[in-house]
C-alpha positions as a Markdown table, in Angstrom:
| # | Residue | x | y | z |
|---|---|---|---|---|
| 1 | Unk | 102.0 | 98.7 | 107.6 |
| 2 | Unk | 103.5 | 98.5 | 111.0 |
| 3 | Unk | 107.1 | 99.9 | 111.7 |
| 4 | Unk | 108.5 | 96.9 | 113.0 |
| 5 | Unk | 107.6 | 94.5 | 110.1 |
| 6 | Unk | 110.4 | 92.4 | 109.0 |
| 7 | Unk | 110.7 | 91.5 | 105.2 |
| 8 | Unk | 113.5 | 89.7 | 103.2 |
| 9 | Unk | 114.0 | 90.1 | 100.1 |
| 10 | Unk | 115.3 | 87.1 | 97.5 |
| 11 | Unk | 116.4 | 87.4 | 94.4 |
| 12 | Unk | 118.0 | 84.9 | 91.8 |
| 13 | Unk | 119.2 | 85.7 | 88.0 |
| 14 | Unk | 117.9 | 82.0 | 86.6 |
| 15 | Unk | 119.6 | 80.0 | 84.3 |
| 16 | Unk | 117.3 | 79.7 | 81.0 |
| 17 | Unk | 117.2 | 76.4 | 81.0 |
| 18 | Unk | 116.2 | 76.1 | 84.0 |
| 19 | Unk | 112.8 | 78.6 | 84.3 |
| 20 | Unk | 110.6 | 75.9 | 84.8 |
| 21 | Unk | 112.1 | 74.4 | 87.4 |
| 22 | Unk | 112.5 | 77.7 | 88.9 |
| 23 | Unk | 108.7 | 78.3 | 88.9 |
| 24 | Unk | 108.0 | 74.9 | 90.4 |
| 25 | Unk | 110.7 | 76.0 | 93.4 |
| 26 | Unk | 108.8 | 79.6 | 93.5 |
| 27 | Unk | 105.4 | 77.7 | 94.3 |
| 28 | Unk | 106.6 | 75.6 | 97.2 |
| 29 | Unk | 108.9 | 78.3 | 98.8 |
| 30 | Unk | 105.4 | 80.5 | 98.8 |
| 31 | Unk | 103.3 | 77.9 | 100.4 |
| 32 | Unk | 106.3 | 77.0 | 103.0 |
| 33 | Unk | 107.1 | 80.9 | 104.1 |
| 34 | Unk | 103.2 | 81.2 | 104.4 |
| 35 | Unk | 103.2 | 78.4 | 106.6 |
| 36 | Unk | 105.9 | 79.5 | 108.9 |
| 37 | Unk | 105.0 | 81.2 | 112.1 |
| 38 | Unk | 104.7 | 85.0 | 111.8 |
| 39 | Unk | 104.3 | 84.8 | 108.2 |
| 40 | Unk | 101.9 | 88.0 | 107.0 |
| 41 | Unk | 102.5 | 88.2 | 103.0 |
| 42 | Unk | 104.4 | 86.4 | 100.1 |
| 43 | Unk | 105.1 | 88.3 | 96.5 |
| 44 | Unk | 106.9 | 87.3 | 93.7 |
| 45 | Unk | 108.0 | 89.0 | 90.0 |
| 46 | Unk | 109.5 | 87.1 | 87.4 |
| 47 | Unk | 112.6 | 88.5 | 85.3 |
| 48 | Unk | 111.2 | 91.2 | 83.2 |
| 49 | Unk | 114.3 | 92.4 | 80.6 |
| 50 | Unk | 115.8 | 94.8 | 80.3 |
| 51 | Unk | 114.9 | 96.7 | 83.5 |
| 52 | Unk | 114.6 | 93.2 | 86.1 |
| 53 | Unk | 117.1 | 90.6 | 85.0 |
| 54 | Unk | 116.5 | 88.8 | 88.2 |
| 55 | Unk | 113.4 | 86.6 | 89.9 |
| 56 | Unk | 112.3 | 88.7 | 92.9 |
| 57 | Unk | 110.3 | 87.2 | 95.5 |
| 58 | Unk | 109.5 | 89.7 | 99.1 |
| 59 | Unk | 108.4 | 87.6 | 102.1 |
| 60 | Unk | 106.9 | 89.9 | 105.0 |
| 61 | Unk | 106.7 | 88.5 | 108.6 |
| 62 | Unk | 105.4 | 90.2 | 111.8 |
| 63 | Unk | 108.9 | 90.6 | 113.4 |
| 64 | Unk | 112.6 | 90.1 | 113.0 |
| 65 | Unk | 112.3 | 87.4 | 115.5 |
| 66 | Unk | 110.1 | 85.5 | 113.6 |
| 67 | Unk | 111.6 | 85.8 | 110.1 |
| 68 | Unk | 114.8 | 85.0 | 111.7 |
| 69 | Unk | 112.9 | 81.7 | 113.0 |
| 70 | Unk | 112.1 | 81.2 | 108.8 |
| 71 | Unk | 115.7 | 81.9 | 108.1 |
| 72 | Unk | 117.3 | 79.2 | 110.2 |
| 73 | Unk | 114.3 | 76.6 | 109.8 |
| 74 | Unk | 115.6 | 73.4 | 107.7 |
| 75 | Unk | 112.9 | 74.1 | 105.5 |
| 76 | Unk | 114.6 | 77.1 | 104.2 |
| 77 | Unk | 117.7 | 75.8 | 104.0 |
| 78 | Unk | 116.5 | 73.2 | 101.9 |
| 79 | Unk | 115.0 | 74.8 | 99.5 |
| 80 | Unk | 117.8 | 77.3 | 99.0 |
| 81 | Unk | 119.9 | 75.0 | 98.4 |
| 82 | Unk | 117.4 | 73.7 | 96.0 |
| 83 | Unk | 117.6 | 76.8 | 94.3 |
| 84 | Unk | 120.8 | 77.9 | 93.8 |
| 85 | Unk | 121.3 | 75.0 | 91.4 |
| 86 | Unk | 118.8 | 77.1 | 89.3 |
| 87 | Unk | 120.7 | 80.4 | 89.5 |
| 88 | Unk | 123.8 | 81.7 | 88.0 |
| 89 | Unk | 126.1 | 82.8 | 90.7 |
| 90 | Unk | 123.3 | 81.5 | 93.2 |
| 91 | Unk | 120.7 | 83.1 | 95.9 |
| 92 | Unk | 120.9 | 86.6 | 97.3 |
| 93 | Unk | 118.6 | 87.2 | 100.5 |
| 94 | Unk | 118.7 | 90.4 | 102.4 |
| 95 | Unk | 116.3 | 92.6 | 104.9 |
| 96 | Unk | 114.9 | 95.7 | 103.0 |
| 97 | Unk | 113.2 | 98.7 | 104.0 |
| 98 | Unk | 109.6 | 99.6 | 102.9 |
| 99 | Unk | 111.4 | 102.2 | 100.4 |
| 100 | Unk | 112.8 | 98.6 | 98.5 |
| 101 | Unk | 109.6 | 97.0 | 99.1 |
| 102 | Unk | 107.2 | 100.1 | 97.4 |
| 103 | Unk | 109.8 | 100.3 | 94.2 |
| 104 | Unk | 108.1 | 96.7 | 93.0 |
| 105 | Unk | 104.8 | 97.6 | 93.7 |
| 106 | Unk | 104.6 | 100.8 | 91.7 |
| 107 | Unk | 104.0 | 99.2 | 88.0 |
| 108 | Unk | 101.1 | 97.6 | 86.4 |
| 109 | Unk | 97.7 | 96.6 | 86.7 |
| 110 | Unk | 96.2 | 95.1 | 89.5 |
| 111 | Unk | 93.3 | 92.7 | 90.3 |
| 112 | Unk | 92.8 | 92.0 | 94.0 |
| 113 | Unk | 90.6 | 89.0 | 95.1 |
| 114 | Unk | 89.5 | 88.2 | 98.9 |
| 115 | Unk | 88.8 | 84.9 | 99.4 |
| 116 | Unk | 86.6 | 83.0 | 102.2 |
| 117 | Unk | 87.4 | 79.6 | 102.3 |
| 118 | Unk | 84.9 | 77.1 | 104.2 |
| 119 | Unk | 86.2 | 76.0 | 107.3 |
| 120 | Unk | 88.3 | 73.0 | 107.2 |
| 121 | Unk | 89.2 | 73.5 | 103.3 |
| 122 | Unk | 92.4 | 75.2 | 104.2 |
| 123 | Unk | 94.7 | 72.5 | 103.0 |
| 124 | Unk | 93.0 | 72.2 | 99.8 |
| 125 | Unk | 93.1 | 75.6 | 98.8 |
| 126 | Unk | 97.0 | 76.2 | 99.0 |
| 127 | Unk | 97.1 | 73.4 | 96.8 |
| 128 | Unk | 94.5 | 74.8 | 94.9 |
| 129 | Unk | 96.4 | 78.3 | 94.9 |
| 130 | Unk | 99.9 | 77.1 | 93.8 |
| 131 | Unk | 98.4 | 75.8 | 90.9 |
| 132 | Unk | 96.5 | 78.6 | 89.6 |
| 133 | Unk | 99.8 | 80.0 | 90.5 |
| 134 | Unk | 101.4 | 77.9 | 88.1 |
| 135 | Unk | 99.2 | 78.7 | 85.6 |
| 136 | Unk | 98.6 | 82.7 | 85.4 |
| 137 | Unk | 102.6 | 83.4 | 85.2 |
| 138 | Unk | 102.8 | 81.9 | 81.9 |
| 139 | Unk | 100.6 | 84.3 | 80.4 |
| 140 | Unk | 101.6 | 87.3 | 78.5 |
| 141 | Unk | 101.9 | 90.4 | 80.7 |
| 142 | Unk | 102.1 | 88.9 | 83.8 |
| 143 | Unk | 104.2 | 91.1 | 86.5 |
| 144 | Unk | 104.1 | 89.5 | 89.8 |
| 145 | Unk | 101.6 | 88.6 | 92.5 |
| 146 | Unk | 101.1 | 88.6 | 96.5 |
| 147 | Unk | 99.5 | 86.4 | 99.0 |
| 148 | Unk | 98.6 | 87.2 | 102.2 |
| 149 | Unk | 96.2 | 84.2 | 104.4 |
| 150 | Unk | 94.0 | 85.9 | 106.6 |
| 151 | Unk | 95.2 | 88.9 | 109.8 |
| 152 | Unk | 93.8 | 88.8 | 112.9 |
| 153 | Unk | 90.2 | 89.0 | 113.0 |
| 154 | Unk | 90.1 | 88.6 | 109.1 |
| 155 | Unk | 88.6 | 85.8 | 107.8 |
| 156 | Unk | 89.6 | 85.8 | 103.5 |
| 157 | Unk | 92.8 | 85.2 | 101.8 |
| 158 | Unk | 94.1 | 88.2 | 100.3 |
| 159 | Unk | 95.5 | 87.9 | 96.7 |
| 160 | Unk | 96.8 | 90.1 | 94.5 |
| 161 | Unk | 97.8 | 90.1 | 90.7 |
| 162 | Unk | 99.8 | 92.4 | 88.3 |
| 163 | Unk | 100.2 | 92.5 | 84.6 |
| 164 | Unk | 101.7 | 95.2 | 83.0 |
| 165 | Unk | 98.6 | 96.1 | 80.8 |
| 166 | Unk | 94.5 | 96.0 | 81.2 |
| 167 | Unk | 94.7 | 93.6 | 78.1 |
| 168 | Unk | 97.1 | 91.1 | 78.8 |
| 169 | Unk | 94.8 | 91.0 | 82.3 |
| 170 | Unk | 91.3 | 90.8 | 80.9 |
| 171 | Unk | 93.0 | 87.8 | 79.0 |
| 172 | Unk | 94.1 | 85.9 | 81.6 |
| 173 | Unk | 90.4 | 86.8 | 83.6 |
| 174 | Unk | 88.3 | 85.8 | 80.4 |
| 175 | Unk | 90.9 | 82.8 | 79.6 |
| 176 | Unk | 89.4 | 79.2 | 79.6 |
| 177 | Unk | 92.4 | 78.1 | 82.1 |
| 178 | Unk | 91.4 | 80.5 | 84.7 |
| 179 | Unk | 87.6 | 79.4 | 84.6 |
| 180 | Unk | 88.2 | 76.3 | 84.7 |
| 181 | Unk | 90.6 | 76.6 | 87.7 |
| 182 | Unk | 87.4 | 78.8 | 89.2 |
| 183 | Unk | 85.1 | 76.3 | 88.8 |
| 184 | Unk | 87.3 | 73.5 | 90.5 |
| 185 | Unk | 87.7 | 75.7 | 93.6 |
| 186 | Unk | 83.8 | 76.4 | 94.3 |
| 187 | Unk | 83.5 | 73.5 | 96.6 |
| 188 | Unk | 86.6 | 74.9 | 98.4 |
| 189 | Unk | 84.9 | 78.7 | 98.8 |
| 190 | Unk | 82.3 | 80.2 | 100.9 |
| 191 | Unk | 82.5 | 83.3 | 98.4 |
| 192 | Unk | 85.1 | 86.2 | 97.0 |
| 193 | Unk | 85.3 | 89.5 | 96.1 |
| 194 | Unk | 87.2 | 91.0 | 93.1 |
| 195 | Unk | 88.4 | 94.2 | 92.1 |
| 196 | Unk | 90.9 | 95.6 | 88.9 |
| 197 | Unk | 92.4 | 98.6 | 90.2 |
| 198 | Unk | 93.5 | 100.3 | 86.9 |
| 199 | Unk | 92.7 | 103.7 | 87.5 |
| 200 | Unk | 93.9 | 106.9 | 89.1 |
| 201 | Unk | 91.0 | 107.1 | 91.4 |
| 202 | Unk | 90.4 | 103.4 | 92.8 |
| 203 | Unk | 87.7 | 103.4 | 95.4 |
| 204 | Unk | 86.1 | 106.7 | 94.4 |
| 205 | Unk | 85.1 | 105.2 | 90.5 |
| 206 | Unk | 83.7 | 101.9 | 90.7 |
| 207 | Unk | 83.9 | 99.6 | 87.0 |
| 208 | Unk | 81.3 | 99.1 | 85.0 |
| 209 | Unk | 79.1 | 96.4 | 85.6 |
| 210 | Unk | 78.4 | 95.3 | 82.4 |
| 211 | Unk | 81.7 | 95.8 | 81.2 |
| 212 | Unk | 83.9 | 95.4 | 83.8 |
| 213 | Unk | 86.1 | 97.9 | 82.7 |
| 214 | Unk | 86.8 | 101.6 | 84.7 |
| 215 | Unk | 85.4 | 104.7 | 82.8 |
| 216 | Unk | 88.1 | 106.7 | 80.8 |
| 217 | Unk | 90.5 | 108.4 | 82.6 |
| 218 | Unk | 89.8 | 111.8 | 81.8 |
| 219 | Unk | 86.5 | 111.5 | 82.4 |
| 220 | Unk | 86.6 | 110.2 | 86.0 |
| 221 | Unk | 89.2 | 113.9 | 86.7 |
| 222 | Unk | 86.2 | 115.9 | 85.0 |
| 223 | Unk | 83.8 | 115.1 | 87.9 |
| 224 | Unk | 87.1 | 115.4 | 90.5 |
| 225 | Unk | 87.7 | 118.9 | 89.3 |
| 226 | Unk | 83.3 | 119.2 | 89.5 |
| 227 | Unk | 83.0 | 118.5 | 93.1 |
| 228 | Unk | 87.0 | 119.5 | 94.5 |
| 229 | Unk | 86.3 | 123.3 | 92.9 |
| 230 | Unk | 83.7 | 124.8 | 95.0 |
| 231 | Unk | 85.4 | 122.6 | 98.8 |
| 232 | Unk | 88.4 | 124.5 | 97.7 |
| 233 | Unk | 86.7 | 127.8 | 97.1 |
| 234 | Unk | 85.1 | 127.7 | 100.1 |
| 235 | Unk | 87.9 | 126.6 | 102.1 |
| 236 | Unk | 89.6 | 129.5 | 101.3 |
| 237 | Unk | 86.9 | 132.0 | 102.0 |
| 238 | Unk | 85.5 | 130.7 | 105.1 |
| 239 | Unk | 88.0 | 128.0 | 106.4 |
| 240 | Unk | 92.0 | 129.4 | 105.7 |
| 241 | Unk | 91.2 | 132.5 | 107.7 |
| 242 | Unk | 90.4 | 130.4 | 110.7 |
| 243 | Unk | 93.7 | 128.2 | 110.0 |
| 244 | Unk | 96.1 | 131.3 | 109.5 |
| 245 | Unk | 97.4 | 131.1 | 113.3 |
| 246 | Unk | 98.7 | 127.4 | 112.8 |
| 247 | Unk | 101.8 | 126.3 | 111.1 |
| 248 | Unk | 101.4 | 126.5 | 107.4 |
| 249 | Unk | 102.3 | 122.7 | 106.8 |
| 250 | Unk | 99.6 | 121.7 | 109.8 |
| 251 | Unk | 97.0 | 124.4 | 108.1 |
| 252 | Unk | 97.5 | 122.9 | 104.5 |
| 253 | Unk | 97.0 | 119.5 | 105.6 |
| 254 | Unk | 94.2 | 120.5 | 107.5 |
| 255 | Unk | 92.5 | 121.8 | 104.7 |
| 256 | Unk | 93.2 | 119.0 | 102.2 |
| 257 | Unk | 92.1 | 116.3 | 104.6 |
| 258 | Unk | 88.7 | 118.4 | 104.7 |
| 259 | Unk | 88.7 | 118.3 | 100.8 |
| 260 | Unk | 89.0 | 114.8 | 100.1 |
| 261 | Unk | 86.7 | 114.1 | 103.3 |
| 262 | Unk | 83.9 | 116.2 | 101.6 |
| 263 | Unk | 84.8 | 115.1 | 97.7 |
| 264 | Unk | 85.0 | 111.2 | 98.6 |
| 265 | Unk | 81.7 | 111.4 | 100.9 |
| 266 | Unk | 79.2 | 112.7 | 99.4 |
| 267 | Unk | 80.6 | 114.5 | 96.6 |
| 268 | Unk | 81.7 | 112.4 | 94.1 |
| 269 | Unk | 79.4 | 109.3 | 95.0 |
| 270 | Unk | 76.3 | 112.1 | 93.8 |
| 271 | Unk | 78.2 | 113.0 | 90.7 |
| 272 | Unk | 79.0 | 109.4 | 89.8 |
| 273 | Unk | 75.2 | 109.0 | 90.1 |
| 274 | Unk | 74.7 | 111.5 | 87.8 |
| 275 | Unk | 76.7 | 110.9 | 85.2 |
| 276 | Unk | 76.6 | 107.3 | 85.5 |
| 277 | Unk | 75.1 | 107.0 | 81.7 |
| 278 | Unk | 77.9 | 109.5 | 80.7 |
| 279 | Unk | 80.8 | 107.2 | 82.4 |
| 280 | Unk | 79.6 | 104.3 | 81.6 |
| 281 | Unk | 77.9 | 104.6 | 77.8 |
| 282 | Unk | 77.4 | 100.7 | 77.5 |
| 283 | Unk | 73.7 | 100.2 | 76.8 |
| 284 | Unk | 72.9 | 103.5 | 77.7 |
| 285 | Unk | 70.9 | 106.3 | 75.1 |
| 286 | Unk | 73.1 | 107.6 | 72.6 |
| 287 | Unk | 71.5 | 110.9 | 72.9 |
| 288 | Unk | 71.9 | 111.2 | 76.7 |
| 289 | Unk | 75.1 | 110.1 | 76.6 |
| 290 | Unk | 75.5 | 113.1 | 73.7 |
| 291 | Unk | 74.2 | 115.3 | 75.8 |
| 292 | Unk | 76.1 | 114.4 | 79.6 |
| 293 | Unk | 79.3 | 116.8 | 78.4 |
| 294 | Unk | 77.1 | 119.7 | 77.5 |
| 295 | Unk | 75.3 | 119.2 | 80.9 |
| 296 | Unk | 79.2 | 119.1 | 82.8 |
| 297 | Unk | 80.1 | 122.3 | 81.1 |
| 298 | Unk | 76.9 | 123.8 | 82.4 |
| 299 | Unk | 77.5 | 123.0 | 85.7 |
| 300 | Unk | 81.1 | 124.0 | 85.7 |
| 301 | Unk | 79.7 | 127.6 | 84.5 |
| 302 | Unk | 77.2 | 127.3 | 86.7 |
| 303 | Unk | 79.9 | 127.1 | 89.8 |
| 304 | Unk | 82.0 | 129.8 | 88.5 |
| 305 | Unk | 78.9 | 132.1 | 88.3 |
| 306 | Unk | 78.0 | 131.5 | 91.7 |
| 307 | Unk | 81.4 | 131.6 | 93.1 |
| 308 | Unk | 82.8 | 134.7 | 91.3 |
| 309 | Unk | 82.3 | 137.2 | 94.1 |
| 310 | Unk | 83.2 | 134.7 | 96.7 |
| 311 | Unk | 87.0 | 135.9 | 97.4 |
């Protein structure tokens, strides 16, 4: 994210009686900063007791020029003032730092969607999106979410969900409301992409397709340590000596960006091929999939053996 992006940060502790009307607010005060010249992204977390008392909502804009534009618009002021009757003690708005900004992204699961929409439909689909909006933060789980319309030369509308588990998300993907609120968008979308990100190695361990679920854990850091073992042994026999003239923080960087370079392309796409009936077992013979862990420990012996006498 670029150093001179501005974001402001709201936050209100609601009264209880007044949540709903607090979520109707949170809808329109997305769709407004979203419309406001410079806007980039909108993201908003309900109260989650004990640790959040407070409704947090972060609106990034390109500048401080242009979020100041948002601040003094009427529009804002309006719906502040809308607001504060919901709040005890009222509004608080402040700039933050991306320091602020990463401490309410680091919990939770998360299911990003990019969405085309056909030209023309614009309109349509942020009406469309504040009502599934509506909708998916009163299920159980749900953490927060963030918009972003399209950047530049982009062309889909970014969106991204949290819950705090994998269950309380698969139930809000698999729940009747959501489908329904799919199916009434089709004639508003060219196509999307989606992706749960609920594992320590997104982008290297794709889901299973039958499933849609990401292998186990543990399993995904057995073929990490399979293909990251012999880069690093050879680094260090044919590699460090070369590096040993450079400054040791440059040198170790060096190295590591070599490491995930060679174990993100081609390493670990070959040994997801390979163990693909191991990682994902759905539908797959019991007996090969029995046999997979006996093949990995073969191969880690196999490495060892070959690279005993390296160093």
């Amino acid at each position: 994210m670029a150093d001179d992006v501005a974001t402001l940060l709201l936050c209100a502790r609601v009264r209880p009686e007044c949540v709903d009307e607090f979520r109707q607010w949170h809808v329109r005060w997305q769709t407004a900063v979203l419309a406001s010249p410079g806007a980039l992204s909108f993201e908003f977390w309900p109260p989650a007791p004990p640790d959040q008392e407070e409704a947090v909502a972060l609106s990034r804009f390109e500048n401080e020029g242009a979020l100041r534009t948002w601040r003094r618009s009427d529009t804002n002021r309006h719906l502040v003032a809308e607001a504060a009757a919901f709040a005890e003690g009222g509004i608080v708005m402040q700039l933050v730092g991306q320091a602020a900004v990463a401490y309410y992204m680091q919990h939770g699961v998360t299911f990003v969607v990019v969405t085309d929409i056909k030209l023309g439909k614009e309109k349509e689909y942020r009406a469309w999106a504040d009502k599934i909006q509506k909708v998916q933060e009163t299920f159980p789980g749900y953490i927060g979410s963030f918009v972003q319309p399209p950047q530049h030369k982009e062309t889909g509308w970014t969106t991204v969900l949290r819950f705090d588990n994998a269950q309380h998300l698969s139930a809000w993907q698999n729940s009747p409301q959501r489908a329904a609120l799919i199916e009434e968008a089709s004639p508003l979308v060219d196509r999307f992409k989606a992706q749960r990100v609920d594992t320590s190695f997104p982008g290297w361990v794709p889901n299973d397709p039958a499933t849609g679920k990401p292998p186990n854990m543990w399993k995904t850091a057995c073929l990490v340590l399979l293909t990251l073992f012999p880069v690093v042994m050879l680094e260090l026999k044919f590699l460090n000596p070369h590096l040993r003239g450079l400054p040791p923080a440059l040198a170790t960087f060096t190295g590591n960006a070599i490491s995930v370079l060679l174990t993100t392309w081609p390493l670990m796409p070959l040994a997801i091929r390979f163990f693909r009936p191991w990682l994902f077992p759905e539908n797959q013979p019991r007996a090969l999939v029995l046999a997979m862990p006996f093949v990995l420990l073969a191969c880690y012996a196999l490495e060892i053996a070959l690279l005993w006498r390296l160093l």
